[in-house]
C-alpha positions in Angstrom: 144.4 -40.6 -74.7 142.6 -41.4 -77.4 140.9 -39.2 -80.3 137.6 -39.2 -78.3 139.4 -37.5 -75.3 141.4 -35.3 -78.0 138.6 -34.2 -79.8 137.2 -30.7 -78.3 133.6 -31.5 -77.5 132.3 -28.1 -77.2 133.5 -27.2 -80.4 131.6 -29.0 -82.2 128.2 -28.0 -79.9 129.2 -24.2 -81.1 129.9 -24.9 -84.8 126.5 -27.1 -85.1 124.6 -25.1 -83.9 126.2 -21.8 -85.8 125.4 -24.0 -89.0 121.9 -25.2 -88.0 121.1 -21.1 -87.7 123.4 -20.4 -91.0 121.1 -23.3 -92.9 118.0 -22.1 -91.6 118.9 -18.2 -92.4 120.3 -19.1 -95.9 117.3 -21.0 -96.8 115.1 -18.4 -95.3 117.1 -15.7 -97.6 116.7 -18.0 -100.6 112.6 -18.3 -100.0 112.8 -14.7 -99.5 114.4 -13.5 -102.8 112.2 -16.6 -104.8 109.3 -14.5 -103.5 110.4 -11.7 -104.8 111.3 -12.7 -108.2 111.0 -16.4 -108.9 113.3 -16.5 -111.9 116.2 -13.3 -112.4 118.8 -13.0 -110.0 118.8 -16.6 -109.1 120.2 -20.3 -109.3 118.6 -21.6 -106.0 121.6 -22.2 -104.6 120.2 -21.8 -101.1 118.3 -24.2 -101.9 120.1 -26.9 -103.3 122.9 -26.6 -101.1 121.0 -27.2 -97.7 120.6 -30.7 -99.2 124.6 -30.9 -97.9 124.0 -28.3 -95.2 121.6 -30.0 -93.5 123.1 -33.6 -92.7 126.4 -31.5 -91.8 125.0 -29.8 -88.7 122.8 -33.2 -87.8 126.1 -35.3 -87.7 127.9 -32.3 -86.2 125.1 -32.5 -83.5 125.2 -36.6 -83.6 129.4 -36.6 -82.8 128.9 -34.2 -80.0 127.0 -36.6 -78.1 127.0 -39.8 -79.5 129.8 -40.7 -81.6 132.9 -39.7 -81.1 135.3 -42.0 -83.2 137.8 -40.8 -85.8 135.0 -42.7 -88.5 132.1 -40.3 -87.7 134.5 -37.1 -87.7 136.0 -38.0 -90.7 132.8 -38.4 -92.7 131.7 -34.7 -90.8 134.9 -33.5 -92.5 133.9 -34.9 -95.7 130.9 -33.1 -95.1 132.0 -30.0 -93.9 134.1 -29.7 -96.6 131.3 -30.4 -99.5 130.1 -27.4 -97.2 132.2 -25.0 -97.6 132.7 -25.8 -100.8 128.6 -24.7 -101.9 129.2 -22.2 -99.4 131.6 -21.2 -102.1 129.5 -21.7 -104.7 126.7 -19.0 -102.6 129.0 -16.5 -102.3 129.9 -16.8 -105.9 126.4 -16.8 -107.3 125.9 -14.0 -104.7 128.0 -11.4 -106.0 127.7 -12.6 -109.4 123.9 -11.6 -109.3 124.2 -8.5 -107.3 126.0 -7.0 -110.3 123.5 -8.8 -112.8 120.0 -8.8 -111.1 118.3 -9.5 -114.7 120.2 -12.6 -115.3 118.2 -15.5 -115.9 118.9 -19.1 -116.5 115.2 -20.8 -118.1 115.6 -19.3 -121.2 113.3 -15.7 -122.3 109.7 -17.3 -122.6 110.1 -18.6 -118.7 112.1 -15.5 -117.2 109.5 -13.2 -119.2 106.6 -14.9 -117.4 108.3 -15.9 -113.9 108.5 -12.5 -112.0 107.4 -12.0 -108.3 105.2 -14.6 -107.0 102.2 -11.8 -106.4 102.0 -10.7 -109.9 102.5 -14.5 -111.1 98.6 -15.8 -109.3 96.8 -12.2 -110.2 98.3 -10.8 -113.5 97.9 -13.7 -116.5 96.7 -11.5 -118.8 99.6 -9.3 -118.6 101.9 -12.0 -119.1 100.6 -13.2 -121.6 100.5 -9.3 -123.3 104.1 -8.8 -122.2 105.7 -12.1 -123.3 104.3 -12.9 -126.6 107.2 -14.0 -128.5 108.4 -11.5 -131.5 110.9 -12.3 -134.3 113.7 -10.8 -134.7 115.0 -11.1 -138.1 113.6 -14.2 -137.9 114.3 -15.6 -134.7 111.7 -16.0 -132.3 112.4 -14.6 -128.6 110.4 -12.7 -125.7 111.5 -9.4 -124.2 111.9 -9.7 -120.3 110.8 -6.6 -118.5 113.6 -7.3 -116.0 115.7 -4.3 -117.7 112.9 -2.1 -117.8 112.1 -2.6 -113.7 114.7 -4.8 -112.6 113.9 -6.6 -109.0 115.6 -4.0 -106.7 114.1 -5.4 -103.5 116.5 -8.8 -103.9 119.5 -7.0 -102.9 118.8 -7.2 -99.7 118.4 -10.9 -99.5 121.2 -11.2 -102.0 123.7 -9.5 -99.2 122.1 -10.8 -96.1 122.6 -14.6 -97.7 126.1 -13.8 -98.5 126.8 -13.1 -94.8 125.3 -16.2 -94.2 127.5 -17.8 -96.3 130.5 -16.4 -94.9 129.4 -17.6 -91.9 128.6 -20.8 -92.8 132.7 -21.1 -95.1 134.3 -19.8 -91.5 132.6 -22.9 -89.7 133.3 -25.4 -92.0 137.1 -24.1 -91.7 136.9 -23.9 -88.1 135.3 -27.8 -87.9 138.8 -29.0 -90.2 140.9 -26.8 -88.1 139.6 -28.8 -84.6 139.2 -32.3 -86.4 143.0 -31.8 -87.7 143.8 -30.8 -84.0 142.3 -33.5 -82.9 144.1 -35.7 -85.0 147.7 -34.3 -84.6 147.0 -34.3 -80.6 146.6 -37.9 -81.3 149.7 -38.9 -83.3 152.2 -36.3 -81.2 150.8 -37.6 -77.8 151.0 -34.3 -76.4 149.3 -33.9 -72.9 146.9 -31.5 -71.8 
């Protein structure tokens, strides 16, 4: 037998579609805490990583069916393991911001102005009020509000898309765990 006989087909049918729902929820998460405050507590990491997320769970989908060589599945575990490594990088950023909510990477002018999406299109007057630059012994910077009412409601998403990472670092394991099977079920010759 071969590695297209060896290679457990259902496995990857479960684990594709577990990462298709994990990419959809971790975006959904990420769109959910950008609406809630567009620049603290935030790299877009669910973002950017579904840019690696998604062609994972497509090719896991196209080796279920189609192609079933020792080629494709090595690319998926090249794949799955960029994965799990931004899955990483998720749960990292994850943490990281649930301990520092106010933490903001465009510098104080942009995180003083960039807050929730609502008070972004109805409130310009405020910003501008709020984010006027002051000198401080003679260094220009803004004061973000963040400290004063930091975005609370983003712990929720923050927790909810670190589950969803999880999930999505257990898959990616579980995909290198079967492809390795696969491959040492090959090699040995054992029989089923």
């Amino acid at each position: 037998m071969g590695f297209k006989e060896r290679f457990p087909r259902w496995v990857t049918l479960v684990l594709a579609i577990l990462q298709l729902i994990l990419t959809a929820a971790i975006a959904g998460l990420e769109f959910g805490s950008f609406y809630h405050d567009v620049a603290h507590g935030t790299i877009w990491a669910g973002f950017w990583s579904c840019l690696i997320f998604i062609p994972t769970f497509l090719l896991m989908f196209i080796l279920t069916c189609c192609c079933r060589g020792r080629c494709c599945a090595t690319y998926l575990l090249i794949l799955n393991l960029l994965s799990a490594l931004l899955a990483g990088v998720i749960i990292y950023f994850d943490v990281y911001f649930q301990d520092n909510i106010c933490k903001c990477y465009l510098g104080d002018s942009l995180c003083c102005a960039l807050r929730d999406i609502k008070s972004f299109n109805s409130a310009y007057g405020d910003i501008a009020k709020n984010c006027t630059p002051v000198y401080f012994n003679g260094v220009q910077a803004s004061v973000d509000m963040c400290y004063k009412s930091p975005p609370t409601d983003k712990y929720i998403f923050l927790k909810a898309q670190l589950g969803c990472a999880v999930g999505m670092l257990v898959t990616c394991a579980l995909y290198i765990i079967a492809y390795f099977y696969g491959c040492c079920m090959v090699c040995f010759g054992h029989k089923d």
